[in-house]
Backbone as JSON Lines, residues from 0, in Angstrom:
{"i":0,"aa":"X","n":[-4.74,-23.16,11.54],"ca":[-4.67,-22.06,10.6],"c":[-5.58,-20.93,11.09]}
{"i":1,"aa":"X","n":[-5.07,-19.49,10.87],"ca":[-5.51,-18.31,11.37],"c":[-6.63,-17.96,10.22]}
{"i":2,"aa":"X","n":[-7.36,-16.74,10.87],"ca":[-8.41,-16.22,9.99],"c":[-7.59,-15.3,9.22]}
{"i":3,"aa":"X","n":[-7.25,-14.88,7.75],"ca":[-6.89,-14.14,7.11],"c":[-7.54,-13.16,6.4]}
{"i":4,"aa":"X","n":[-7.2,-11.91,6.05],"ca":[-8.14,-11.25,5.35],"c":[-6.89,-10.57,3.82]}
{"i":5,"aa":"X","n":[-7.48,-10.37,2.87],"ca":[-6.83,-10.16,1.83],"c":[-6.85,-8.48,1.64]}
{"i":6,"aa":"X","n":[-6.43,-7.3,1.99],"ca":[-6.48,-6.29,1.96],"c":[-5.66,-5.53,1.37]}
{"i":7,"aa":"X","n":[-5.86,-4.56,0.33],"ca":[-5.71,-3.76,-0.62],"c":[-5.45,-2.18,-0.17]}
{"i":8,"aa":"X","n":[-4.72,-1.7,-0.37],"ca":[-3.99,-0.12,0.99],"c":[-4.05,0.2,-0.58]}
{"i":9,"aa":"X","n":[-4.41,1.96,0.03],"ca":[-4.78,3.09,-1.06],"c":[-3.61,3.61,-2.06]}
{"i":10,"aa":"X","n":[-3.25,2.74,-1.75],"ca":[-2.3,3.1,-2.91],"c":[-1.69,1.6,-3.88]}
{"i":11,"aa":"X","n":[-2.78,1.36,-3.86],"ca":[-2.48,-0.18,-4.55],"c":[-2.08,-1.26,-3.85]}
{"i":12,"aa":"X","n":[-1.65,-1.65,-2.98],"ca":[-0.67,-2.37,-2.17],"c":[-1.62,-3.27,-1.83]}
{"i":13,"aa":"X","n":[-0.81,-4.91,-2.28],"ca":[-1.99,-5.4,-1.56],"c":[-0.91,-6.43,-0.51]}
{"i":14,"aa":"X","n":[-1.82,-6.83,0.6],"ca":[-1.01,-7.64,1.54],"c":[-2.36,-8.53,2.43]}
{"i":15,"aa":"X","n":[-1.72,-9.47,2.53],"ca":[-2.27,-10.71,3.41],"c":[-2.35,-10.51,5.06]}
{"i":16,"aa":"X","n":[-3.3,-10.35,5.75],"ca":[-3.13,-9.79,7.13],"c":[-4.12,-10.99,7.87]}
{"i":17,"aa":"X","n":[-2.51,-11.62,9.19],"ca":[-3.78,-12.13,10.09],"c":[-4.2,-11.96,10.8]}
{"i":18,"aa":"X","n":[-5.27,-11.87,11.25],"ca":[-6.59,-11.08,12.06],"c":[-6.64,-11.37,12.77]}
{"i":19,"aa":"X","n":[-6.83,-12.92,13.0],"ca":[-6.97,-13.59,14.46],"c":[-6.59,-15.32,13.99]}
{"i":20,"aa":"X","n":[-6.97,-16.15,14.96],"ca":[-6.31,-17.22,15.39],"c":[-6.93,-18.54,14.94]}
{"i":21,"aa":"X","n":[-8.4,-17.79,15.1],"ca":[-9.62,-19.23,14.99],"c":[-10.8,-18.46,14.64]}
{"i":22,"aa":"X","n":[-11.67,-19.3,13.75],"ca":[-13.44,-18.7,13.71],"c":[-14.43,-18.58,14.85]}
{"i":23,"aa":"X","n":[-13.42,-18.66,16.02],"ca":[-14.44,-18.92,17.18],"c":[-14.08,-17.33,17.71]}
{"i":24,"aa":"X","n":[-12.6,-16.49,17.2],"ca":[-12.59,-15.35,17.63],"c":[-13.25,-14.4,16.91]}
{"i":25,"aa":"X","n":[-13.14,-14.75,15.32],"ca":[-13.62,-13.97,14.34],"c":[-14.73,-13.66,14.78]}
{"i":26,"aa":"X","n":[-15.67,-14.27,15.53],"ca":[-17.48,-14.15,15.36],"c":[-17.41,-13.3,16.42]}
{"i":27,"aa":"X","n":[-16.2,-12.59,17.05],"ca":[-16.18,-11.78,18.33],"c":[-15.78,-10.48,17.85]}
{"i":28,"aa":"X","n":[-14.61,-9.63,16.64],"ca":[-13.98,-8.9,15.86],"c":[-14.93,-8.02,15.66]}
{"i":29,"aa":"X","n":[-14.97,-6.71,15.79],"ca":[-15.74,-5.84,15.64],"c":[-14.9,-5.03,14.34]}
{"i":30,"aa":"X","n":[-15.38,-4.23,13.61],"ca":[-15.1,-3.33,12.99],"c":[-14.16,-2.59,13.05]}
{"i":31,"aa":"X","n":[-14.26,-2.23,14.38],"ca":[-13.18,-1.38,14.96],"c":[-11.82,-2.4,15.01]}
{"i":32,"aa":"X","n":[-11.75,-3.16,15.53],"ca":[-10.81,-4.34,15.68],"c":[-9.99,-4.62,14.09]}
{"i":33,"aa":"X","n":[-10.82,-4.5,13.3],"ca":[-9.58,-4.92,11.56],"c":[-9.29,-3.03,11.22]}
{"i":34,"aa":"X","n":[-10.09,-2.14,11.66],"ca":[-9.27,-0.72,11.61],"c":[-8.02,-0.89,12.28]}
{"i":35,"aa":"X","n":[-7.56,-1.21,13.69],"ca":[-6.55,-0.81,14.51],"c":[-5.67,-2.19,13.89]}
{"i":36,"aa":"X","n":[-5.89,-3.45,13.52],"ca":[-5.0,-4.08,12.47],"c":[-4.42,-3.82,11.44]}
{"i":37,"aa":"X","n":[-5.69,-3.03,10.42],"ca":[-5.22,-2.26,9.15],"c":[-4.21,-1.15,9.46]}
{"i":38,"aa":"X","n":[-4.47,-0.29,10.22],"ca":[-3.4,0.33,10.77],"c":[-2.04,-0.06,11.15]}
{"i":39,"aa":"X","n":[-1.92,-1.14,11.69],"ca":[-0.66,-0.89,12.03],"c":[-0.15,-1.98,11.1]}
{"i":40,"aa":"X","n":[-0.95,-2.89,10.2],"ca":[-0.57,-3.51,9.58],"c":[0.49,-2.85,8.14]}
{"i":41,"aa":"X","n":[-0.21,-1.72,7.68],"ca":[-0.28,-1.21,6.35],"c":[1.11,0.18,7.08]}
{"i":42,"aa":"X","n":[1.37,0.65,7.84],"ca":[1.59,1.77,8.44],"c":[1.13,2.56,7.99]}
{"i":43,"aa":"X","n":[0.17,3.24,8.13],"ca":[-0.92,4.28,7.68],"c":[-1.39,4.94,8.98]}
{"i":44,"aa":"X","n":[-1.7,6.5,8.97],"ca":[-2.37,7.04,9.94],"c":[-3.26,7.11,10.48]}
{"i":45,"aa":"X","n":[-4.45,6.56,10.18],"ca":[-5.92,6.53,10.58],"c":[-7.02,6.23,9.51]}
{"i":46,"aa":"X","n":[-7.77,5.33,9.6],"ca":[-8.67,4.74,8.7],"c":[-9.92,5.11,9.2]}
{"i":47,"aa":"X","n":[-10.72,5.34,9.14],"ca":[-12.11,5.77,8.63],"c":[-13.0,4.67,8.41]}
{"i":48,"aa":"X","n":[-14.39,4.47,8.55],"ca":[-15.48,4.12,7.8],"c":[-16.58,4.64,7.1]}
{"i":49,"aa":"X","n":[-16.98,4.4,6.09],"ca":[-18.02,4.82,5.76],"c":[-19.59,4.6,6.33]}
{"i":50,"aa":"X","n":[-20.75,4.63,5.89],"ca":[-21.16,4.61,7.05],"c":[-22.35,3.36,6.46]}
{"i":51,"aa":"X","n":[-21.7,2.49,5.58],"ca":[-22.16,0.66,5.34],"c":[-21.04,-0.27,6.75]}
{"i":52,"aa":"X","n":[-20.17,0.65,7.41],"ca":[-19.92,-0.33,8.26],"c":[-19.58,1.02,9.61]}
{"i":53,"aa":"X","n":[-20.31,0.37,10.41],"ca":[-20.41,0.72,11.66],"c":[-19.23,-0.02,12.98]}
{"i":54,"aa":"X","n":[-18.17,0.74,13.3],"ca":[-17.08,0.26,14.22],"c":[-17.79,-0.54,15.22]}
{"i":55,"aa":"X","n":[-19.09,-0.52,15.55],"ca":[-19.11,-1.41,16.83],"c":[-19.81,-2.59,15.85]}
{"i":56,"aa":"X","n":[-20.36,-2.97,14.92],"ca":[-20.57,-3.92,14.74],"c":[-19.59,-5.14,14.19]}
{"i":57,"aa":"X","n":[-20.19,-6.15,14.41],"ca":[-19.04,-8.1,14.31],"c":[-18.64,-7.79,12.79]}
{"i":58,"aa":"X","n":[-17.95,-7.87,12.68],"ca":[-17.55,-7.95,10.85],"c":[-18.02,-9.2,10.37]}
{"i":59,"aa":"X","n":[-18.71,-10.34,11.33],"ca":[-19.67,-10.97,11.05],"c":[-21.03,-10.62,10.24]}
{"i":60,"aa":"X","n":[-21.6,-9.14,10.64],"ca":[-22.51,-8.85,10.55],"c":[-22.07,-8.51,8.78]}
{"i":61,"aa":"X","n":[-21.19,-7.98,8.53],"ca":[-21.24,-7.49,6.85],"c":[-20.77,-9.06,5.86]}
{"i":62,"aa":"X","n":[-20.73,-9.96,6.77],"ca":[-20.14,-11.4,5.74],"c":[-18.78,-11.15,5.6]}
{"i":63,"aa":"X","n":[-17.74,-10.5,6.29],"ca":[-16.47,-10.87,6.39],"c":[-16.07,-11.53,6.99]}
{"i":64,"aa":"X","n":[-15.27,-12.88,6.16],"ca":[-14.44,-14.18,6.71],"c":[-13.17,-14.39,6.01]}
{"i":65,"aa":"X","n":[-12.96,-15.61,6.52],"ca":[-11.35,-15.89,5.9],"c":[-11.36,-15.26,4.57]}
{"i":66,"aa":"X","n":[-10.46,-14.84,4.55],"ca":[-9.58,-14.72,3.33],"c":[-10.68,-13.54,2.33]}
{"i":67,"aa":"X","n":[-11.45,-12.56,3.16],"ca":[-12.43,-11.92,2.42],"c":[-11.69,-10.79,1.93]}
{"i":68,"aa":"X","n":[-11.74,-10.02,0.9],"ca":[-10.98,-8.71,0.12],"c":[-11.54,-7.47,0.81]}
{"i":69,"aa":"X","n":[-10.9,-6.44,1.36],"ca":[-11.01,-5.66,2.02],"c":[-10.05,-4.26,1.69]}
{"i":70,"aa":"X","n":[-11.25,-3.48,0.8],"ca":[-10.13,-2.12,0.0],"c":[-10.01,-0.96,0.55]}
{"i":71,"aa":"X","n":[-9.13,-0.33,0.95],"ca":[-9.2,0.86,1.45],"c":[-8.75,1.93,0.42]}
{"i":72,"aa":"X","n":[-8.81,3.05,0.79],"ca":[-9.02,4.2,-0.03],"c":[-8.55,5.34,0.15]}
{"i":73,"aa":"X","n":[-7.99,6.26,-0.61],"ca":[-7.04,7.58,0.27],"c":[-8.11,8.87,-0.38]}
{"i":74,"aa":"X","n":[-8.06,9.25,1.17],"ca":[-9.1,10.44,1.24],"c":[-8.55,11.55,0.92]}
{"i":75,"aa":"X","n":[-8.42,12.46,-0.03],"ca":[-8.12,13.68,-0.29],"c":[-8.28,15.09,0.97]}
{"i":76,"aa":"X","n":[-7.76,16.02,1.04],"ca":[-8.5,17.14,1.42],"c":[-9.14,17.79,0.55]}
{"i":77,"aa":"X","n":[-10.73,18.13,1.34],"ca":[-11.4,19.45,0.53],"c":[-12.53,18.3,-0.21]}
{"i":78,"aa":"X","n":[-12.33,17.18,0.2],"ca":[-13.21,15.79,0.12],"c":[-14.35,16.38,1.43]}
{"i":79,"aa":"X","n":[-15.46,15.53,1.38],"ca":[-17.03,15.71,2.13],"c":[-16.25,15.33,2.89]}
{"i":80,"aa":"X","n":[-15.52,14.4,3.39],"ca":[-15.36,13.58,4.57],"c":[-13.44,14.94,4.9]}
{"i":81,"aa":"X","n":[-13.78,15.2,6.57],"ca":[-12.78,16.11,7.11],"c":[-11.68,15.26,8.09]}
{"i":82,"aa":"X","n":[-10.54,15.35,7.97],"ca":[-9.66,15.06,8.81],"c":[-9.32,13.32,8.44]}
{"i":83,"aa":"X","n":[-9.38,12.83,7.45],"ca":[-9.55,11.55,7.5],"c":[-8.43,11.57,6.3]}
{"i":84,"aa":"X","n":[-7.97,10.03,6.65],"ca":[-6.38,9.86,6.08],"c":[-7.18,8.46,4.72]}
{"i":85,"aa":"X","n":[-8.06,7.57,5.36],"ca":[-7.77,6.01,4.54],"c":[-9.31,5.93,4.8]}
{"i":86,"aa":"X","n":[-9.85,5.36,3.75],"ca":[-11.43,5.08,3.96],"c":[-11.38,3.82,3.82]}
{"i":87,"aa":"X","n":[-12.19,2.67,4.23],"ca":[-12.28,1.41,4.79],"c":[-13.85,1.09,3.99]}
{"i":88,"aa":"X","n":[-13.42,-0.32,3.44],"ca":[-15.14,-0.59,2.46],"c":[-15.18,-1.92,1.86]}
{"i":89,"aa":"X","n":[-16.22,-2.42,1.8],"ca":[-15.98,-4.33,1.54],"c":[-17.29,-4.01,1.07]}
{"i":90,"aa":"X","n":[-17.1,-4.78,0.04],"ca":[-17.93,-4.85,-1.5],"c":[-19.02,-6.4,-1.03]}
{"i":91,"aa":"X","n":[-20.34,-6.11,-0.89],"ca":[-20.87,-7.42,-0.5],"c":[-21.78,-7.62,-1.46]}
């Protein structure tokens, strides 16, 4: 059984996404790595972080594992944050 994550797209949607294969890859998954999943998982244009999660760090580092809830968020224009489509954020 694969590592799963439970993720929630900005517009309500929620869907089951698998990430990877085993917990021996998970402890390798950077940040950046469940953005370019969420992406093409959700079809959405570009996701964002805020800045409680940093793209180069293990998603180890924030306590994301199997089956952890993971909400994203739709960024307005004329919002603080410029050019950004989906904001990315896990509640710890």
């Amino acid at each position: 059984m694969g590592v799963q994550l439970n993720v929630t797209g900005p517009r309500g949607e929620e869907k089951i996404i698998d990430l990877c294969d085993s917990e021996d890859q998970m402890k390798r998954l950077t940040v950046m790595h469940l953005k370019k999943k969420i992406i093409k998982e959700l079809g959405i244009g570009k996701v964002i972080t805020f800045c409680t999660l940093d793209e180069s760090h293990l998603l180890t580092d924030y306590g994301i594992r199997h089956l952890s809830i993971i909400h994203t968020l739709l960024i307005l224009p004329g919002g603080i944050l410029k050019n950004t489509d989906v904001g990315l954020y896990t509640c710890q």
